[in-house]
NUKEPA-231558 format. One record per residue (C-alpha): y, x, z; residue in one letter; residue number from 1. Coordinates in Angstrom, 1 decimal. Last residue first. Example, Ala and Ser with C-alpha at 12.3 -4.5 7.8 and 13.67 -1.06 7.14 Angstrom:
# residues 2
{{-1.1 13.7 7.1} S 2} {{-4.5 12.3 7.8} A 1} 
***
This chain:
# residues 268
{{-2.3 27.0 -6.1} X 268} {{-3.7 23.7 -4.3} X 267} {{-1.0 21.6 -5.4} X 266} {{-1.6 22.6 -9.0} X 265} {{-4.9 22.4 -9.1} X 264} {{-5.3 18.8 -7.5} X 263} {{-3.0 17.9 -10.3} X 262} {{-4.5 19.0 -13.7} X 261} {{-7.8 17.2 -11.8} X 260} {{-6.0 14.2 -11.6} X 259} {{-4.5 14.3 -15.3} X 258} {{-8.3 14.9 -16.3} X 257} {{-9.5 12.3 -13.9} X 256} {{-7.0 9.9 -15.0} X 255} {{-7.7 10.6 -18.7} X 254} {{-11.6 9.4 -17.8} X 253} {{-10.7 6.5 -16.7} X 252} {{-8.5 5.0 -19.2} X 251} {{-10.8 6.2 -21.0} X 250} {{-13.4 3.9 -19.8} X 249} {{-11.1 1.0 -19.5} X 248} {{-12.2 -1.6 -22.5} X 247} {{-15.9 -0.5 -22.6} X 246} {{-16.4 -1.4 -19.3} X 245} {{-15.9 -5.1 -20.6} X 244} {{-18.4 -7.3 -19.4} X 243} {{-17.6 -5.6 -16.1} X 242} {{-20.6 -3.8 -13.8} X 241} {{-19.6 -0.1 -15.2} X 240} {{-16.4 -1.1 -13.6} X 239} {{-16.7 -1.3 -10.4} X 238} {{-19.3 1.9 -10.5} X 237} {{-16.3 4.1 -12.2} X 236} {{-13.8 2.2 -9.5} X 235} {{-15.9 3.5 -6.8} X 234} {{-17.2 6.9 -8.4} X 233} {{-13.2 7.7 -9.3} X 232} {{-12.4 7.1 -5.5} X 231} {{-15.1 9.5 -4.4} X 230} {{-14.0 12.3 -7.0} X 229} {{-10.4 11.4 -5.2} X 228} {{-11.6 11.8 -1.9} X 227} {{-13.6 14.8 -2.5} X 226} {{-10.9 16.9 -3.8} X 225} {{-8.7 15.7 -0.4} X 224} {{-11.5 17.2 1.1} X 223} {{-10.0 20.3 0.2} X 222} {{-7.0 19.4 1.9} X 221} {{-3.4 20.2 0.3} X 220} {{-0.8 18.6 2.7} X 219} {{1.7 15.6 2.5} X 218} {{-0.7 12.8 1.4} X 217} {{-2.3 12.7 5.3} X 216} {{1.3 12.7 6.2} X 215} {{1.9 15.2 9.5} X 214} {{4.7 16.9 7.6} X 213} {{6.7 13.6 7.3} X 212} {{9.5 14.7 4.4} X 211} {{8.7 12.8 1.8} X 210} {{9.6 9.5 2.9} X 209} {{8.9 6.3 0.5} X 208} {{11.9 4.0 0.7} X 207} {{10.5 0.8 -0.7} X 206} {{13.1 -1.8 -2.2} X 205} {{14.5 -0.5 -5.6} X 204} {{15.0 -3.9 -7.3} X 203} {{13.8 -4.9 -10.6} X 202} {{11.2 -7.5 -9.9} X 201} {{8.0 -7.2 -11.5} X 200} {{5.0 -10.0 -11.9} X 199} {{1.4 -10.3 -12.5} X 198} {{-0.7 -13.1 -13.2} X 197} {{-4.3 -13.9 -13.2} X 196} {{-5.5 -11.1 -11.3} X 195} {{-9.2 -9.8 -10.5} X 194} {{-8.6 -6.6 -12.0} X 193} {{-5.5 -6.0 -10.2} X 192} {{-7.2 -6.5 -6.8} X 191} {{-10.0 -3.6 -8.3} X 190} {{-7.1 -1.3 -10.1} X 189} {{-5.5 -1.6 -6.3} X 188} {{-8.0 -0.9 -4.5} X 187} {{-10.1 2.7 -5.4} X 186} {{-6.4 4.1 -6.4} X 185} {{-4.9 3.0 -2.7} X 184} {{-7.9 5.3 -0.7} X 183} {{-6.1 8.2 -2.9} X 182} {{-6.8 10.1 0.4} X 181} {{-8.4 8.7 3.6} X 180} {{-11.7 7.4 1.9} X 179} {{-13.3 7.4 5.5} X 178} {{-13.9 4.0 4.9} X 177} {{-13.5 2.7 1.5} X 176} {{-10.8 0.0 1.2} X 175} {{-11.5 -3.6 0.6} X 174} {{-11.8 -5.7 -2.5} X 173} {{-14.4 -8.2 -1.3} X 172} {{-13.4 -10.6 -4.1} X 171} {{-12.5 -13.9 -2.6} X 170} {{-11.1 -12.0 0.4} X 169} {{-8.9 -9.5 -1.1} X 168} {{-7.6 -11.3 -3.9} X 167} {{-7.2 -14.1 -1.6} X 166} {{-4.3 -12.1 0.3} X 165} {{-2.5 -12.4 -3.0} X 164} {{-0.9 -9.2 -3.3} X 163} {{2.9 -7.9 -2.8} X 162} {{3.2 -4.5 -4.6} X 161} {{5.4 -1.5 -3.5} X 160} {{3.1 -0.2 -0.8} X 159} {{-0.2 -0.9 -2.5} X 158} {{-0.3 2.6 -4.6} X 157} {{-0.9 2.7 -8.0} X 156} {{1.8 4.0 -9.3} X 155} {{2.0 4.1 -13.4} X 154} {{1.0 6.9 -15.9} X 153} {{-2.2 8.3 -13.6} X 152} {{-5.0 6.8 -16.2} X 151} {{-6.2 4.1 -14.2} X 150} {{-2.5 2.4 -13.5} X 149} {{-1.7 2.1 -17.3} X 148} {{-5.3 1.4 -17.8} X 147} {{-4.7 -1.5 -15.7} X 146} {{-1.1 -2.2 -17.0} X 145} {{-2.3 -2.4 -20.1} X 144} {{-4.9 -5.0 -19.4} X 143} {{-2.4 -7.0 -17.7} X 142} {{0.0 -7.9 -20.3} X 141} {{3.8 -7.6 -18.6} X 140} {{4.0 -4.1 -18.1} X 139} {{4.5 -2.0 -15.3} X 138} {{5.7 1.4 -14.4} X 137} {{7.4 1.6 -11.3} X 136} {{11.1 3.1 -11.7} X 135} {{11.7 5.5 -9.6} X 134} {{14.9 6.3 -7.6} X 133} {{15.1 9.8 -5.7} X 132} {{16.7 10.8 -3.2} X 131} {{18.3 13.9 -1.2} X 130} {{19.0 15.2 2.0} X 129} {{16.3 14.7 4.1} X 128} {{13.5 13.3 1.4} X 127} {{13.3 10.1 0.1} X 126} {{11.3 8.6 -2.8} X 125} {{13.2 5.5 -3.7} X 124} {{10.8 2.5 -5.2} X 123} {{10.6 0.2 -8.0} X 122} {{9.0 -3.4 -7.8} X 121} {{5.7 -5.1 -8.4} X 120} {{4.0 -8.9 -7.5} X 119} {{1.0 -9.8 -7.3} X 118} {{-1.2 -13.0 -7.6} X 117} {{1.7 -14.7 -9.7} X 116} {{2.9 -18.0 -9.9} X 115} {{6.0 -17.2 -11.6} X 114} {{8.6 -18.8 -9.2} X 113} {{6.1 -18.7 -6.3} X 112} {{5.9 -14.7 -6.8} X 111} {{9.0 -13.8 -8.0} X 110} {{10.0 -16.0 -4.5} X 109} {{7.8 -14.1 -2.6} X 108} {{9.3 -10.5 -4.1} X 107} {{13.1 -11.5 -3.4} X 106} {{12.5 -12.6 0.0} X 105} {{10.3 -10.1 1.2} X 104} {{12.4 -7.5 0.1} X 103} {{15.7 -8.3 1.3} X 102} {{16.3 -6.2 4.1} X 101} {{15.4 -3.1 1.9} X 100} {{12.2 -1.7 3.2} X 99} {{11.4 1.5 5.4} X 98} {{8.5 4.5 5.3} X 97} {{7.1 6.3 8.2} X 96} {{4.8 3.6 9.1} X 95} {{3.4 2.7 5.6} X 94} {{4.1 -0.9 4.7} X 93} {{1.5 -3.0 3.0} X 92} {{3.2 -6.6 1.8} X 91} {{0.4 -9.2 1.6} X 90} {{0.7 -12.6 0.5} X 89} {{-0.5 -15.9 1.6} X 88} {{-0.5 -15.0 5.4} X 87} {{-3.3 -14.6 8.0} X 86} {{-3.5 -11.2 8.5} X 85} {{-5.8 -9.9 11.2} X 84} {{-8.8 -8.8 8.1} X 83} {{-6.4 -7.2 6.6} X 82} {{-5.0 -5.1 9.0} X 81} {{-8.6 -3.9 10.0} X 80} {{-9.2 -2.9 6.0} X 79} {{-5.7 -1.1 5.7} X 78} {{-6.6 0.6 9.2} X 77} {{-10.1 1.4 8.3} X 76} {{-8.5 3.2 4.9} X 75} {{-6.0 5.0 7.1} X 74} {{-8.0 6.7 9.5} X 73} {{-10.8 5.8 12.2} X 72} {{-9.0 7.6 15.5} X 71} {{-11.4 5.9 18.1} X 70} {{-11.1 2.2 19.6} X 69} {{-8.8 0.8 17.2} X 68} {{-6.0 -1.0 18.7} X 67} {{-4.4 -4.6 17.1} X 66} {{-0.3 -5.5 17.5} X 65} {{-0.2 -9.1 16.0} X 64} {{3.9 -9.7 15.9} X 63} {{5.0 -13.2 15.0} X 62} {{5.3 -14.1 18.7} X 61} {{7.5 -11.3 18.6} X 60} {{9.9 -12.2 15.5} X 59} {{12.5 -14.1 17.2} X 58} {{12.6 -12.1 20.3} X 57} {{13.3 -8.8 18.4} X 56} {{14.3 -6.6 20.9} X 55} {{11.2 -6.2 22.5} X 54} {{9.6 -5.4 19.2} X 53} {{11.5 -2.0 19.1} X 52} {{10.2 -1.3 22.8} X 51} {{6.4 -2.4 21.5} X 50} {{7.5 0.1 18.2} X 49} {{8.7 2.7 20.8} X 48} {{5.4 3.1 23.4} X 47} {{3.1 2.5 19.8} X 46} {{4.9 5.6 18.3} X 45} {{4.6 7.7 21.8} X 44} {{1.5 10.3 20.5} X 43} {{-1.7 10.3 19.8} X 42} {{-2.0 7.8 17.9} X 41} {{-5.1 5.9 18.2} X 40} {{-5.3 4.0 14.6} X 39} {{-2.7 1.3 16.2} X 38} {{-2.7 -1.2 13.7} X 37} {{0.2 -3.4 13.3} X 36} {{0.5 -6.7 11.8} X 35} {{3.4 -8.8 11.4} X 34} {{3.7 -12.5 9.9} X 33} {{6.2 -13.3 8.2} X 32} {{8.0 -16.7 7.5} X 31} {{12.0 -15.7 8.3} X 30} {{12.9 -14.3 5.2} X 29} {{16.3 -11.9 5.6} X 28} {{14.1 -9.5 6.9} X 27} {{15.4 -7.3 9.7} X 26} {{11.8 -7.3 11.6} X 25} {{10.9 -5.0 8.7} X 24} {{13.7 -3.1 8.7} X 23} {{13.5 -2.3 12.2} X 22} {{10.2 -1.6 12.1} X 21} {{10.5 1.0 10.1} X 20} {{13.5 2.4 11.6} X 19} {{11.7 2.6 14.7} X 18} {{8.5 4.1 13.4} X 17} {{9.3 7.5 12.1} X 16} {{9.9 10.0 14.4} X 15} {{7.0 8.1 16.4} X 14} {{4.6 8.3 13.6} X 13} {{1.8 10.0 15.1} X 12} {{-0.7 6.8 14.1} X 11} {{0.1 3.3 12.6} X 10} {{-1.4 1.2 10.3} X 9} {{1.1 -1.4 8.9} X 8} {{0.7 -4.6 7.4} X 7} {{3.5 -7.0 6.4} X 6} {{2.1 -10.7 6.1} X 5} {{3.6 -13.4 3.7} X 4} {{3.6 -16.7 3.8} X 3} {{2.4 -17.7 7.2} X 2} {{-0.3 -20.2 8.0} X 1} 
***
């Protein structure tokens, strides 16, 4: 069983998925398993990443490359990823971002050192000439962090946290199909829910591009609207079932307000 798995759905990425991979297969930590879903691109990103793997003896028997049969969206690939993976923790990587080459390393060994289920760490958004470093909010008591992450202060996205894979598994935390947009707010509160321990490491190791015009995040949908009132039903519903709802409900309701503030002013 591997330590850690990096999961990556892929589809129309093929500006995008060579450095990717590259810096994923350029990992200083040698126990990773790899796991790429192929969401039916429609274009030549699976032709590079299998020409990228080719260079990368090493790693390729390491390499689980799995198809979907029709175009099924990002939440089905997260889910299908994880349910190939076989390591201890899981590092999701979107396909048009890039890691540091030490980020598996550093964030497994947080995570043994302090026995923690997940583990957090600050990110660069990047755009074509310019960059950005941000700091993940996080703090050290879980609760707070939950509400921190329910009400829109911290990230909640799954590409700068390693997880457990068991917090998936022993808690049916998946993503919602068809939920293509803010699919990472309806997980992530759930897997941190179920956490004993979470950690932070200071390092700025994801590179989050902002400048992929095909990016399901990149462009004003109105079904993005649905998504997130979607989203909110999930976690509302998850929630409503806990002992104690009465901890995170405004936590809740001030991310729909500051959600809401946002949706307008994208759309505008």
């Amino acid at each position: 069983m591997p330590k850690v798995s990096i999961l990556v759905p892929v589809y129309n990425v093929e500006k995008y998925i060579e450095r990717c991979a590259i810096s994923l297969f350029e990992q200083t930590f040698d126990d990773i398993e790899y796991v790429f879903v192929n969401d039916c691109s429609r274009d030549n990103s699976v032709v590079i990443l299998q020409q990228v793997i080719a260079k990368y003896p090493l790693r390729k028997d390491n390499v689980k490359l799995v198809s979907h049969n029709k175009n099924m969206g990002l939440a089905s690939a997260r889910n299908t990823a994880i349910n190939n993976a076989t390591g201890d923790y899981v590092l999701n990587i979107d396909s048009d971002d890039y890691i540091e080459t030490n980020t598996v390393k550093v964030m497994y060994e947080k995570a043994i050192a302090e026995n923690a289920d997940i583990v957090v760490c600050n990110y660069i958004l990047e755009w074509e000439n310019a960059s950005k470093f941000v700091e993940q909010v996080w703090k050290p008591n879980n609760i707070d962090f939950l509400k921190d992450i329910l009400s829109g202060q911290a990230m909640p996205c799954v590409w700068n946290k390693l997880f457990k894979r068991e917090l998936y598994i022993n808690n049916d935390v998946h993503a919602i199909e068809g939920l293509n947009f803010g699919e990472d707010f309806a997980v992530t509160p759930r897997l941190i829910y179920f956490a004993n321990k979470i950690s932070k490491v200071e390092n700025y190791f994801i590179h989050y591009i902002q400048f992929n015009s095909n990016a399901y995040t990149k462009k004003f949908n109105p079904k993005h609207v649905e998504n997130i009132v979607n989203a909110f039903e999930v976690l509302e519903n998850f929630f409503q079932s806990k002992e104690d709802y009465d901890c995170f409900k405004d936590s809740i309701l001030a991310g729909k307000l500051r959600k809401k503030i946002e949706l307008i002013s994208s759309a505008s």
